[in-house]
DOBADO-987162 format. One record per residue (C-alpha): residue number from 0; residue in one letter; x, y, z. Coordinates in steps of 0.5 Angstrom, whole numbers, plus 500, padded with zeros to 3 digits. Example, Ala and Ser with C-alpha at 12.3 -4.5 7.8 and 13.67 -1.06 7.14 Angstrom:
BEGIN
NODE     i   aa     u     v     w
NODE     0    A   525   491   516
NODE     1    S   527   498   514
***
This chain:
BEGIN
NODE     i   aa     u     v     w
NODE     0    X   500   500   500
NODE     1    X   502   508   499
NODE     2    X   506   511   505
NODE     3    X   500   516   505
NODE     4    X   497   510   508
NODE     5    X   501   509   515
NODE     6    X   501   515   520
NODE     7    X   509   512   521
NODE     8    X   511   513   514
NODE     9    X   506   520   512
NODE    10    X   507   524   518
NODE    11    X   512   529   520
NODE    12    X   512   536   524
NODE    13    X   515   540   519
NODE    14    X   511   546   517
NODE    15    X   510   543   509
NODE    16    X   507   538   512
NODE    17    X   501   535   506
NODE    18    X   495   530   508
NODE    19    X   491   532   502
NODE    20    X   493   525   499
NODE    21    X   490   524   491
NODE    22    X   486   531   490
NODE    23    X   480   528   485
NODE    24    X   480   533   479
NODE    25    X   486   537   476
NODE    26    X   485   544   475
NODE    27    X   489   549   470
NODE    28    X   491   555   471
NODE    29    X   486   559   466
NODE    30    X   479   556   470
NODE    31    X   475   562   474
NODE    32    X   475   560   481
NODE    33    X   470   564   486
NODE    34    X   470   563   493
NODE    35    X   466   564   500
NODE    36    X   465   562   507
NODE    37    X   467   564   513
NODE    38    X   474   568   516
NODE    39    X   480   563   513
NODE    40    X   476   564   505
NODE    41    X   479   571   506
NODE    42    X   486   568   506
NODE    43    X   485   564   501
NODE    44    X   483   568   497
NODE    45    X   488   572   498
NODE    46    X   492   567   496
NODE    47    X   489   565   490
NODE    48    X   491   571   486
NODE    49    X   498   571   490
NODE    50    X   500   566   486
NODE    51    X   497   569   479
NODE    52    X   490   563   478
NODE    53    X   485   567   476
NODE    54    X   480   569   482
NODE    55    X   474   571   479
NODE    56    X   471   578   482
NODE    57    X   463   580   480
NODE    58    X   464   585   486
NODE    59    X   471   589   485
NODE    60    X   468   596   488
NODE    61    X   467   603   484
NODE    62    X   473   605   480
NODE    63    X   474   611   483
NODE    64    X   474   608   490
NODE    65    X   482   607   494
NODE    66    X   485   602   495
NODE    67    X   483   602   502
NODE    68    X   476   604   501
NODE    69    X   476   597   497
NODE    70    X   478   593   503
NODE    71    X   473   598   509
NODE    72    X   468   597   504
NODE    73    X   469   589   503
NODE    74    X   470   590   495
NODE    75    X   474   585   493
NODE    76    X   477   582   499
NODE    77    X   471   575   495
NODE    78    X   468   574   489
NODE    79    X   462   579   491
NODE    80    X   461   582   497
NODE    81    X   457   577   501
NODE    82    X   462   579   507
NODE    83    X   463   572   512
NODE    84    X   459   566   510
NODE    85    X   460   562   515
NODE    86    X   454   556   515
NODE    87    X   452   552   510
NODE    88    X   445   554   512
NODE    89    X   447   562   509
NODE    90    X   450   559   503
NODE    91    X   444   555   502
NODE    92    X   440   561   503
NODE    93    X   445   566   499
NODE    94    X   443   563   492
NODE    95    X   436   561   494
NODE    96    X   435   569   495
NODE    97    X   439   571   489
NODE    98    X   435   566   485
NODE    99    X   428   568   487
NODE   100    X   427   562   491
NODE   101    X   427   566   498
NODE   102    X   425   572   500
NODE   103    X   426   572   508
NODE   104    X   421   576   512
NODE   105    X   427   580   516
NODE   106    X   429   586   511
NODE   107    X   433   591   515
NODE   108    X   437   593   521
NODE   109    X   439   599   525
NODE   110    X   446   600   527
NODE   111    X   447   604   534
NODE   112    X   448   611   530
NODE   113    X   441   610   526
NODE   114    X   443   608   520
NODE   115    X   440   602   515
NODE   116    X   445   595   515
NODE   117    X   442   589   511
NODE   118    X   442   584   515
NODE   119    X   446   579   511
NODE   120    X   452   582   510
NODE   121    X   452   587   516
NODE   122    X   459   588   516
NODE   123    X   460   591   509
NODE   124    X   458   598   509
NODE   125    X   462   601   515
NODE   126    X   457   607   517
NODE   127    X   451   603   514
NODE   128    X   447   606   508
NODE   129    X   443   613   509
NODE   130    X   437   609   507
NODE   131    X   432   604   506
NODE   132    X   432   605   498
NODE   133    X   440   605   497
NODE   134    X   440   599   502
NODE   135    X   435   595   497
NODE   136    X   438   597   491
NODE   137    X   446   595   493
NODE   138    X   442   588   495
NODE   139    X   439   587   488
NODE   140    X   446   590   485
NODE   141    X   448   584   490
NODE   142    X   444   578   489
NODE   143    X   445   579   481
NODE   144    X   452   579   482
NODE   145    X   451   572   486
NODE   146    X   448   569   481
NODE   147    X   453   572   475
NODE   148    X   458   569   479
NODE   149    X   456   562   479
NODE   150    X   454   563   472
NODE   151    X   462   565   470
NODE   152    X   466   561   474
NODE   153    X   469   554   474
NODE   154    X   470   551   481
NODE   155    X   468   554   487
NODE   156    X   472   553   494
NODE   157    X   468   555   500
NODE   158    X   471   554   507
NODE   159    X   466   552   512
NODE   160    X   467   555   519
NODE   161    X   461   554   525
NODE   162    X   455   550   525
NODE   163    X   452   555   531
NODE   164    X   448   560   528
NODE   165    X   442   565   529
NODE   166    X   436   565   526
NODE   167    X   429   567   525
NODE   168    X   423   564   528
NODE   169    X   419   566   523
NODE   170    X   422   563   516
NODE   171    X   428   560   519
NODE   172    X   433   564   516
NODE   173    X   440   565   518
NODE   174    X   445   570   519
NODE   175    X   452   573   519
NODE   176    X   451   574   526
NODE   177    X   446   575   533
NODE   178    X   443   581   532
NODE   179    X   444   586   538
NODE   180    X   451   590   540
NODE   181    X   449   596   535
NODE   182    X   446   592   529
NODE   183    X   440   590   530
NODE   184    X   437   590   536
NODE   185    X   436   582   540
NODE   186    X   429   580   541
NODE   187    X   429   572   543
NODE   188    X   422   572   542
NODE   189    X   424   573   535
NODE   190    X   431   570   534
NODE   191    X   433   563   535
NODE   192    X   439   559   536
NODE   193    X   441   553   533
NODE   194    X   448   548   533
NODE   195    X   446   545   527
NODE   196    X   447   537   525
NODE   197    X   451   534   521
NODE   198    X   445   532   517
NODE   199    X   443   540   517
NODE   200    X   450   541   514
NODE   201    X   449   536   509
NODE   202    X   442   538   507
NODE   203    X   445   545   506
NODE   204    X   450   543   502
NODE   205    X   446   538   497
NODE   206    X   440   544   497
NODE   207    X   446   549   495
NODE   208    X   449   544   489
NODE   209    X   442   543   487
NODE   210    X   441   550   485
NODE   211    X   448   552   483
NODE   212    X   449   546   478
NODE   213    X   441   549   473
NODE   214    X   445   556   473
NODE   215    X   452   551   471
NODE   216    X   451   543   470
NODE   217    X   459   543   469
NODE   218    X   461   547   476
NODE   219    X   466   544   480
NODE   220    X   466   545   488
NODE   221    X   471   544   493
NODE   222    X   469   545   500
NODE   223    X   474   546   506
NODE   224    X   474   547   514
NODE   225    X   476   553   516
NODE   226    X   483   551   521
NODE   227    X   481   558   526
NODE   228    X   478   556   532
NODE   229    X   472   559   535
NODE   230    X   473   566   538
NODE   231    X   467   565   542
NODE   232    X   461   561   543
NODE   233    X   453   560   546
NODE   234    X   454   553   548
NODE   235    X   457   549   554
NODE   236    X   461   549   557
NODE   237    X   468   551   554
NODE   238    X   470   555   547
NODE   239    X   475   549   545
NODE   240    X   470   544   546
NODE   241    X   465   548   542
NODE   242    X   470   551   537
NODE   243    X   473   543   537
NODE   244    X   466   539   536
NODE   245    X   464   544   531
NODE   246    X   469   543   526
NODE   247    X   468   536   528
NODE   248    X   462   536   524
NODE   249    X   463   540   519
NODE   250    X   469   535   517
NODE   251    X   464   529   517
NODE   252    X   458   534   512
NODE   253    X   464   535   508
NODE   254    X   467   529   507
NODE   255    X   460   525   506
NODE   256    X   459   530   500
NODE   257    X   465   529   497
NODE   258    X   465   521   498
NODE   259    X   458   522   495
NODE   260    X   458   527   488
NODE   261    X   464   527   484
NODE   262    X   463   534   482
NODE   263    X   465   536   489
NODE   264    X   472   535   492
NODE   265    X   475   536   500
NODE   266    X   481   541   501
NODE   267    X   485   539   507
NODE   268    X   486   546   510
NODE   269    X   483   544   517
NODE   270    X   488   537   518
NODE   271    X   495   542   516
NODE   272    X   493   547   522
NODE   273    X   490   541   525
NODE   274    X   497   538   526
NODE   275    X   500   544   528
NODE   276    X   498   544   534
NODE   277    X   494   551   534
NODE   278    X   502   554   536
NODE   279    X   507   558   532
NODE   280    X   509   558   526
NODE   281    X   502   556   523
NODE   282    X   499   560   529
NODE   283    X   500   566   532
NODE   284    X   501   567   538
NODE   285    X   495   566   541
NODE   286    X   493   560   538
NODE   287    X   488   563   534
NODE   288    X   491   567   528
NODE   289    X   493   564   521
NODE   290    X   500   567   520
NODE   291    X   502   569   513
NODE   292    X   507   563   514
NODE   293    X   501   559   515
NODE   294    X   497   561   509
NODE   295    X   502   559   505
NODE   296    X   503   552   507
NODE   297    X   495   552   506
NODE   298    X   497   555   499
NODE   299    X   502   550   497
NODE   300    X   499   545   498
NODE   301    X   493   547   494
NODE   302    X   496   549   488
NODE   303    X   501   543   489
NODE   304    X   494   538   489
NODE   305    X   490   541   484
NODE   306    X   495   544   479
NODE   307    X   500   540   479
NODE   308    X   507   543   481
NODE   309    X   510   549   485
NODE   310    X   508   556   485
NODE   311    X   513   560   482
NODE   312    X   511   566   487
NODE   313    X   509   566   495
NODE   314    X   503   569   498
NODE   315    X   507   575   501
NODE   316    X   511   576   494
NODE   317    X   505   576   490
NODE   318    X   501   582   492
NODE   319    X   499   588   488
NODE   320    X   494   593   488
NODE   321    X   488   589   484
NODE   322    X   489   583   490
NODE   323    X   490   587   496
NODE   324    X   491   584   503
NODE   325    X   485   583   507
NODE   326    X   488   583   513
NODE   327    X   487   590   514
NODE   328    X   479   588   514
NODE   329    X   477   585   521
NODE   330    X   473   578   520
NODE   331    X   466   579   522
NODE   332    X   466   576   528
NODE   333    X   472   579   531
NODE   334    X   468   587   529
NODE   335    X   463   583   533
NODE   336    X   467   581   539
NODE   337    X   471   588   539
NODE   338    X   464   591   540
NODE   339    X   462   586   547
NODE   340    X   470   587   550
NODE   341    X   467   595   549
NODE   342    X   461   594   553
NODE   343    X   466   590   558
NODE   344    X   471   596   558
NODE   345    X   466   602   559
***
């Protein structure tokens, strides 16, 4: 049997460690590739066009915006400014919306300042649209591009990050994040926690091949965990276990769905942070943080996979201005976390 196959053979502890194995289709490097999910996508994206494979973005920003305006405002940083989708219970819901298969009940949030927030990507307009019409009409902008995008592209990768999720009671519908601490405001008569299943996720990714797949028959997908920890959770009784358990099942939906259609593959970037041990030089050092040395072991090990070879760049070489870094634009649940550990502080 292949060294791959025996722990003794396979593993070592260097930062180049690969347990990817066999990757189940091979891409060329002109494909239009997309992608989405929560914090880690970021990074990847980032470091898909570092190495000059071409990312594809329906969302690039006004051209008279900066390149700074671009990331505050979440231009570019993705393939659209759907901001962090973190479940496969919001990617479901994403492309139900921008096919006109859903239309949820909740329509609009208001942030502390009084300004109008949409409540699936709450995060992407910095101080909010000046009103309700606007924020409408760069919603629809939105959901055209969404749908535009999975039309174009040629493989979409999506890194799943958390099964604990809000929702509306009424209609079931997910978001980003609990509303309350100056966007939205919480009522828990209306809003619903939930930790979803296996079988949630799984239904959730099936429901989302479904649709993409009558806009382009011949999409490829590659799913991913995120190697990220939690930075909090809402069940007991410790953030490890929860952050641990819930990558757990993520890991089992993702494989399931990969074992099952061949138009989906798994991409182990969860298993490369998982075997540094949540410490340097993958991590920062608090044990949460992907560090761009960290990245770029991810990266390596897909461009080795999927293209057939080495890169002829590194992610930090690579950067220009059309591909900025997004480090610079927090996650959506560290924004969230700042304005708690304020709450804390006055």
């Amino acid at each position: 049997l292949p060294d791959q196959w025996f722990w003794r053979r396979a593993f070592h502890g260097g930062v180049d460690f690969d347990p990817q194995g066999a990757a189940k289709f091979q891409l060329a490097p002109d494909l239009k590739i997309g992608s989405g999910g929560s914090c880690f996508a970021r990074r990847l994206g980032a470091g898909l066009r570092a190495y000059g494979l071409n990312y594809h973005v329906v969302e690039a920003g006004p051209p008279w915006l900066g390149r700074e305006q671009r990331i505050a405002y979440d231009y570019g940083a993705l393939s659209a400014r759907y901001g962090d989708i973190f479940t496969a219970l919001q990617l479901q819901q994403l492309v139900e919306r921008a096919t006109g298969l859903l239309e949820p009940l909740e329509d609009v949030w208001l942030s502390d300042k009084g300004n109008v927030l949409d409540p699936f990507r709450p995060v992407i307009q910095p101080d909010g649209f000046a009103n309700v019409e606007e924020m409408h009409a760069d919603r629809l902008a939105h959901l055209q591009a969404v749908r535009r995008l999975f039309t174009e592209i040629d493989v979409f990768v999506f890194t799943l990050g958390m099964t604990e999720v809000w929702c509306d009671r009424r209609d079931g519908v997910a978001f980003p994040l609990c509303p309350g601490r100056g966007r939205g405001e919480f009522d828990p008569d209306r809003y619903l926690f939930r930790n979803l299943t296996v079988g949630e996720n799984v239904a959730s990714i099936n429901r989302f091949l479904g649709i993409v797949r009558t806009l382009n028959p011949d999409l490829r997908i590659i799913l991913s965990v995120s190697p990220v920890p939690f930075i909090a959770t809402m069940v007991p009784p410790h953030v490890f276990r929860s952050s641990i358990f819930s990558k757990s099942v993520l890991r089992v939906a993702a494989e399931t769905i990969a074992q099952q259609d061949p138009g989906v593959d798994y991409f182990a970037s969860f298993e490369i942070g998982l075997a540094a041990g949540f410490h340097p030089p993958f991590f920062e050092s608090d044990g949460r943080t992907v560090s761009e040395e960290g990245v770029a072991t991810v990266m390596r090990s897909f461009y080795r996979n999927y293209f057939g070879g080495e890169p002829e760049y590194g992610v930090a070489e690579a950067r220009t201005e059309s591909a900025p870094s997004t480090e610079a634009r927090p996650c959506d649940e560290d924004l969230l976390l700042g304005a708690i550990e304020d709450d804390f502080q006055q």
